[in-house]
C-alpha positions as CSV (number, residue, x, y, z in Angstrom):
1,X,0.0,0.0,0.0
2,X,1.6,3.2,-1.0
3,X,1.1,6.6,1.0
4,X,1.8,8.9,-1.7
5,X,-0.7,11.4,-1.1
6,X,-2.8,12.7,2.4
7,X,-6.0,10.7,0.3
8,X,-4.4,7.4,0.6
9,X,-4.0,6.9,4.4
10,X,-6.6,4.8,6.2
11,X,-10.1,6.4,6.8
12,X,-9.5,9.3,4.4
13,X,-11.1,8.0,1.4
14,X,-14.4,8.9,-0.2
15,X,-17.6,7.6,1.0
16,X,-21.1,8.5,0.9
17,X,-24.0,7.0,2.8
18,X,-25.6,3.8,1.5
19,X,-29.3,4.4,0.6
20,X,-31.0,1.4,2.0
21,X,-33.2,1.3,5.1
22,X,-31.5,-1.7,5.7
23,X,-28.5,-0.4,6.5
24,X,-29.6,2.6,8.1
25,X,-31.5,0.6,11.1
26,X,-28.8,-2.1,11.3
27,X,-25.8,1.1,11.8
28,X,-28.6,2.3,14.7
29,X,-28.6,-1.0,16.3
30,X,-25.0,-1.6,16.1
31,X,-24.2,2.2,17.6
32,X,-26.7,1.8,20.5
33,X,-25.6,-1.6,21.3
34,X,-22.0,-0.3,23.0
35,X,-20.3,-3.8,24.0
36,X,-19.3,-2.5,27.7
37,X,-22.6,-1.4,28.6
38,X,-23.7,-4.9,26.8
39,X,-21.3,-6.9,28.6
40,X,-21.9,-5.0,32.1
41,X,-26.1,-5.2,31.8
42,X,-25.4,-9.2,31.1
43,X,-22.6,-9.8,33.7
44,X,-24.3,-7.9,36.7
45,X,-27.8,-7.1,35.9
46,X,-29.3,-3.6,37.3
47,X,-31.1,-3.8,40.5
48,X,-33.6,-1.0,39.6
49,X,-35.4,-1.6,36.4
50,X,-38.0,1.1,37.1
51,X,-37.7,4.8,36.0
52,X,-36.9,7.2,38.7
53,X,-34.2,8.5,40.7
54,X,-32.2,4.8,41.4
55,X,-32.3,3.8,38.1
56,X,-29.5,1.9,36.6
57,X,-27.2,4.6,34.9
58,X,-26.5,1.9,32.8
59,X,-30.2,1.8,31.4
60,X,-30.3,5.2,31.3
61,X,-27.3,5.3,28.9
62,X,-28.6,2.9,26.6
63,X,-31.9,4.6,26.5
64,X,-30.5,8.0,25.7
65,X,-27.7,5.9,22.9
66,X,-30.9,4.0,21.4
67,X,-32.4,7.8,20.7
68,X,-29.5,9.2,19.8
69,X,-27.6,6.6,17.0
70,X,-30.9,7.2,14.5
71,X,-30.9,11.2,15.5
72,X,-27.3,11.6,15.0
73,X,-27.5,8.7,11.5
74,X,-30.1,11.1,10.3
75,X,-28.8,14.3,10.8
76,X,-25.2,13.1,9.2
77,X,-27.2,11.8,5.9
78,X,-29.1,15.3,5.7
79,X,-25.7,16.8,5.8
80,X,-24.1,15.0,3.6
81,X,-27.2,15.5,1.5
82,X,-26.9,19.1,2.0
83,X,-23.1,20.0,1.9
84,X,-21.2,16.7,0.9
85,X,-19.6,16.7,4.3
86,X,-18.5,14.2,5.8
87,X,-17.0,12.6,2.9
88,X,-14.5,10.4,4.8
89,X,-15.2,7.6,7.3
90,X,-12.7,9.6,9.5
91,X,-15.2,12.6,9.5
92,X,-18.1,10.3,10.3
93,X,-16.2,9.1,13.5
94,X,-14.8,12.7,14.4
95,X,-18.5,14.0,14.2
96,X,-20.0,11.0,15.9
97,X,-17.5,11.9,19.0
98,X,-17.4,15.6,18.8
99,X,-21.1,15.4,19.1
100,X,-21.2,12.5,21.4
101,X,-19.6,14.4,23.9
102,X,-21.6,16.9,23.8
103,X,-24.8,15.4,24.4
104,X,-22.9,13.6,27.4
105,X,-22.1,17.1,29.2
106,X,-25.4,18.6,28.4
107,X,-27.0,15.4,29.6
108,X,-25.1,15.3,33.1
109,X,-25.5,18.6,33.5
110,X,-29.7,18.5,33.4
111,X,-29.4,15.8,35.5
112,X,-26.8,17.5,38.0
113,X,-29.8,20.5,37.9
114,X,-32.2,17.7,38.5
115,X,-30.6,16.0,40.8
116,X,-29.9,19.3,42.5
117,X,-33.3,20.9,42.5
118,X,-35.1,16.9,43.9
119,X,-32.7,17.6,47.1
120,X,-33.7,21.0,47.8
121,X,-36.8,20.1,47.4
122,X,-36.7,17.2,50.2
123,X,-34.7,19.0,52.4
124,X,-36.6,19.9,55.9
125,X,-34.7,23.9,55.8
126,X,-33.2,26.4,54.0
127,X,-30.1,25.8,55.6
128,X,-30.0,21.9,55.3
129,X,-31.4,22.9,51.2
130,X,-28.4,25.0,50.6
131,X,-25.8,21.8,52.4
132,X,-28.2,19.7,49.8
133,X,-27.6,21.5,46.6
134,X,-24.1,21.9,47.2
135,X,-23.0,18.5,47.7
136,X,-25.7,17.1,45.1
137,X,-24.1,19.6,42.8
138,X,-20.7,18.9,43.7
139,X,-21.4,15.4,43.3
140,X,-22.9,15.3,40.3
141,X,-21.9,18.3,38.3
142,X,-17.9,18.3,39.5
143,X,-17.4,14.7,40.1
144,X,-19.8,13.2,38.0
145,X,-19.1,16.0,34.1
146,X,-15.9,14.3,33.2
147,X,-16.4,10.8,33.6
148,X,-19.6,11.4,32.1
149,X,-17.7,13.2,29.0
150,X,-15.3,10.4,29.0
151,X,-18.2,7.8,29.1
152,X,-20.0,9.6,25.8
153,X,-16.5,10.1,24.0
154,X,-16.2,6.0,24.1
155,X,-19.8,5.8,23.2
156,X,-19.9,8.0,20.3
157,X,-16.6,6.4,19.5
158,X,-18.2,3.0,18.9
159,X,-21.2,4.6,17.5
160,X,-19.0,6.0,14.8
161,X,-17.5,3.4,13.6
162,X,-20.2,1.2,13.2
163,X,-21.9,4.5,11.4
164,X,-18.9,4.5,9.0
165,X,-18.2,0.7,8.4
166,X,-22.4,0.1,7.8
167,X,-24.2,3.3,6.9
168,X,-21.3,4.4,4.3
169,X,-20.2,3.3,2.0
170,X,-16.9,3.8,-0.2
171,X,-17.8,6.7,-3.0
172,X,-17.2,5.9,-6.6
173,X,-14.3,8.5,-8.3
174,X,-15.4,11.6,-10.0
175,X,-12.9,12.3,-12.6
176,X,-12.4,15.9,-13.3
177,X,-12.6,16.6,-16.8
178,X,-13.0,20.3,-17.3
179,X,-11.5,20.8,-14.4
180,X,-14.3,22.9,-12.7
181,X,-14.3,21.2,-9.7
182,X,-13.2,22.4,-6.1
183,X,-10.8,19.5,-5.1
184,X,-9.7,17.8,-8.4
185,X,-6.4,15.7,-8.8
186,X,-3.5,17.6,-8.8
């Protein structure tokens, strides 16, 4: 394999999305279905399977990855539509993660604010309310925004890839014959 030109190194070549539903729902299922968050829902199963406060963070995080692989699929074929970006599978991971963290920080933080506003809320005085929101907030806004980050990055990560390997596909070659076109060989 030769690596004459920036075009040639792994992940950098054309692609486009494939245009079967097919592959569209299979590239969903495959991004939601993160093999540690598999592995750990098999291995030690969640205690709390009911919605609420104790519920499995692990449940939660496939809920909110099952919404978000066809949302984030969907808005990458619309842009491609629209712009031809992203053309490489490399852009279709960077998005994936860019985006995937993201969503993890904005979703930690309206649960921190949750979170936050439930123990005010429960607390007996204004005093024992303030104690309450500071160390719910401390808890899960400090503590709990980078390993949540770092929890999406790896997420969107594997959702990426499978959105590259199964939703795209490679792009045929456009020669450039009157060379009109913005990026033709050089």
């Amino acid at each position: 394999m030769r690596l004459d030109r920036i075009e040639d190194l792994p992940g950098l070549k054309r692609v486009a999305p494939r245009r079967t539903t097919r592959a569209f729902v299979l590239a969903a299922l495959a991004a939601a279905a993160w093999p540690p968050l598999i592995l750990t829902l098999a291995v030690w199963p969640p205690e709390n399977w009911a919605s609420g406060v104790d519920t499995d963070w692990r449940l939660v995080l496939l809920v909110v990855g099952m919404a978000a692989a066809p949302i984030g699929l969907w808005l990458m074929h619309r842009s491609h539509a629209d712009t031809g970006r992203p053309s490489t599978r490399l852009g279709v991971v960077c998005r994936f993660m860019v985006f995937g963290g993201l969503l993890a920080a904005a979703v930690q933080t309206l649960i921190a604010l949750i979170m936050s506003l439930l123990s005010l809320i429960a607390s007996q005085s204004l005093v024992q309310g303030l104690g309450a929101l500071e160390t719910t907030l401390l808890i899960f806004g400090v503590a709990g925004l980078p390993l949540a980050v770092l929890v999406g990055v790896s997420y969107a990560l594997w959702a990426g890839l499978c959105a590259a390997f199964i939703a795209f596909a490679p792009a045929p070659v456009v020669k450039d014959r009157m060379g009109l076109m913005q990026n033709g060989p050089r």
